[in-house]
N, C-alpha and C positions, 0 to 999 in steps of 0.2 A: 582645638577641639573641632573635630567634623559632624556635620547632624545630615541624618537621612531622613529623609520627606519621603512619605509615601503617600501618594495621591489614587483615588481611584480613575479612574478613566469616563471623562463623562462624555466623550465623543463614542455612540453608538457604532459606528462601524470600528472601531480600536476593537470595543469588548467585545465585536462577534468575529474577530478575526481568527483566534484560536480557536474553534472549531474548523474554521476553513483549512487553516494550516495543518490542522490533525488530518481532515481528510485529503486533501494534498499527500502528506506524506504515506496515509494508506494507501494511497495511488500508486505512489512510486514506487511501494516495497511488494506491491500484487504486481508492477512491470517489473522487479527484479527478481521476482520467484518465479515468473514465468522465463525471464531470461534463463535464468539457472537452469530450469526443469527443460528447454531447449538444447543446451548444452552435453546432456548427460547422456550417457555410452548404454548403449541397450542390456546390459549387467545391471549398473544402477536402476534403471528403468525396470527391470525385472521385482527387483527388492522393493519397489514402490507399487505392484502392481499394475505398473501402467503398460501398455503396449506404447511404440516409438509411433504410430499413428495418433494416441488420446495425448501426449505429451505433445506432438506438436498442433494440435486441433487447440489444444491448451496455451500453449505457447504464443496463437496466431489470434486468442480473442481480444479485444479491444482492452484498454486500461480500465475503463469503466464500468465493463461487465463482469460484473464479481457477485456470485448469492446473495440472497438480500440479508441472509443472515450474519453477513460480514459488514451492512451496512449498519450504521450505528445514528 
């Protein structure tokens, strides 16, 4: 017979880890949508609105500059 323990975490930086790692991973997924939106053929870019100038002006912001309304 196997038994599972579940413990909470009482080492303070464990439990404030996952937010970190949430924001991390919205890091990375705002550099792969601008990778994408760098990539895309002035057709596609049409259908989005964007001119090939605000896509890559977009493309070239830092990983951390993102609306504050994206920050959580």
């Amino acid at each position: 017979m196997t038994r599972t323990v579940c413990r909470k975490a009482s080492n303070p930086t464990i439990r404030h880890q996952t937010p970190v790692l949430q924001q991390l991973s919205r890091l990375f997924s705002v550099q792969r949508s601008r990778r994408h939106l760098s990539r895309l053929d002035n057709h596609a870019l049409q259908d989005l609105g964007l001119t090939p100038r605000e896509a890559a002006e977009e493309a070239d912001r830092p990983i951390w500059d993102v609306p504050a309304s994206w920050r959580k």
